[in-house]
N, C-alpha and C positions, 0 to 999 in steps of 0.2 A: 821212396819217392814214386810216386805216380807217374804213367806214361801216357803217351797219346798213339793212339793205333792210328794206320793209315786206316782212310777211311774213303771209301770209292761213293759217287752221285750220279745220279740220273735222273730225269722228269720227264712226265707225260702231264696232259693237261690238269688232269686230276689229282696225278700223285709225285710223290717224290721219293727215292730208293736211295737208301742210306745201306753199304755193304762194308760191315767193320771186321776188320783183317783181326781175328784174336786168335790162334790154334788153341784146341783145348780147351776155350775158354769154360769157367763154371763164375756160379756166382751174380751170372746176366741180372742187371739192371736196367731197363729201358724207362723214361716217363716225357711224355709228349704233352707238353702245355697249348692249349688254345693260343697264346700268342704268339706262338712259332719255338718259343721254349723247346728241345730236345736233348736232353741230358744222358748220358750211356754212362755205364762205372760193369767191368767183369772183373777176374782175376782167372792171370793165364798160366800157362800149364807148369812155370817156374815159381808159382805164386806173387807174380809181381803183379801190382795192381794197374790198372788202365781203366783213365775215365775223361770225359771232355762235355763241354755243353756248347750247342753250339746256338745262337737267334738264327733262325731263317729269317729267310727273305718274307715271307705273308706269314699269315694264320694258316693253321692247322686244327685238325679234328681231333680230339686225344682218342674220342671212343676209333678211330680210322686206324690208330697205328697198331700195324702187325709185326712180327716179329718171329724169325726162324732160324733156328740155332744147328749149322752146321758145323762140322768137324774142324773146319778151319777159319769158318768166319761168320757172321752175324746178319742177317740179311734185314732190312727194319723196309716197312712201306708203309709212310705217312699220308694220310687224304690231304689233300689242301681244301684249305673251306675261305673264300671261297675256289672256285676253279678257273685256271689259267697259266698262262707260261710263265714262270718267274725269268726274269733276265738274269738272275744268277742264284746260287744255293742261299749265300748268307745276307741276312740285313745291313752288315757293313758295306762301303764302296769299296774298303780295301781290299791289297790282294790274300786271298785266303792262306789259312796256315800253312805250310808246307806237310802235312799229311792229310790234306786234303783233295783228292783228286778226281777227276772227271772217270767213271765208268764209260767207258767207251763201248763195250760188248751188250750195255743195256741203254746206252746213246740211240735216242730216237729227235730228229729235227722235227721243230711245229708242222712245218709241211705234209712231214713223212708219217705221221701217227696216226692217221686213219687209215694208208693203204698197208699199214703193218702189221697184218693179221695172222704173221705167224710166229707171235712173241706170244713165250709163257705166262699164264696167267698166273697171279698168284697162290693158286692153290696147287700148282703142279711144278713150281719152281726148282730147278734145278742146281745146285750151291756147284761153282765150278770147283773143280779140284778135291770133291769131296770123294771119288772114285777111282781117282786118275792119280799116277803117279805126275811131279809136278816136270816139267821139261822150261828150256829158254826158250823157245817157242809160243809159249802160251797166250794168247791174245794176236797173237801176230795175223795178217793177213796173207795168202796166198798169192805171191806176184810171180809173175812168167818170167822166166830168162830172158832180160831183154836183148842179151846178146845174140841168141839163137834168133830171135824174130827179128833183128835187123837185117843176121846172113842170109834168112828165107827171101828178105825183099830185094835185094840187090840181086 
């Protein structure tokens, strides 16, 4: 029986970042239809298979989608054709699958994409955890002891 990888999203005006959780995977399958058609099928490192199709939301470029295959996960960047924010990944209104999830580490707001000039470009991308032993940590953000900066102000 087939599974479905979590699967991490992000969008910039142009494109859209598709990051599929497989370790190991072989066997990568990617195809990106003009009408928003994207379909993934690997098999992962216990030989179980994983595949899903998902409609976006617009059109897409098929010649635009790239594709890079890390040690633990699958990194896909679709052009949208044509360009603009979509309000959300899929063409459905419903709420998306439950291994579908917002990229938060590659999360850029409409506002915020032009002054965000120190995001990797595609050619020099970075696949997290491909170097790194994994930690509970990971994605988290750095917040100060609130407690100690209370006792300073008093």
């Amino acid at each position: 029986m087939s599974r479905q990888p979590e699967v991490l999203w992000a969008q910039r005006s142009d494109k859209v970042y598709l990051t599929v959780s497989v370790p190991d995977a072989r066997d990568i399958s990617v195809k990106c239809e003009a009408d928003g058609r994207f379909t993934f099928s690997a098999v992962g490192v216990n030989g179980d298979p994983f595949n899903f199709t998902l409609q976006l939301y617009g059109n897409i470029s098929p010649q635009g989608c790239k594709t890079k295959t890390g040690l633990r996960n699958i990194l896909c960047c679709i052009l949208k054709e044509p360009k603009g924010w979509w309000k959300r990944l899929l063409k459905s209104e419903g709420k998306p699958a439950p291994y579908i999830k917002v990229d938060w580490n590659k999360w850029c707001d409409e506002d915020d994409e032009e002054s965000d000039s120190n995001l990797a470009s595609d050619d020099d991308t970075v696949f997290t955890g491909e170097n790194e032993e994994s930690s509970d940590d990971e994605g988290m953000l750095y917040l100060p002891d609130l407690e100690k900066a209370r006792g300073s102000i008093s």
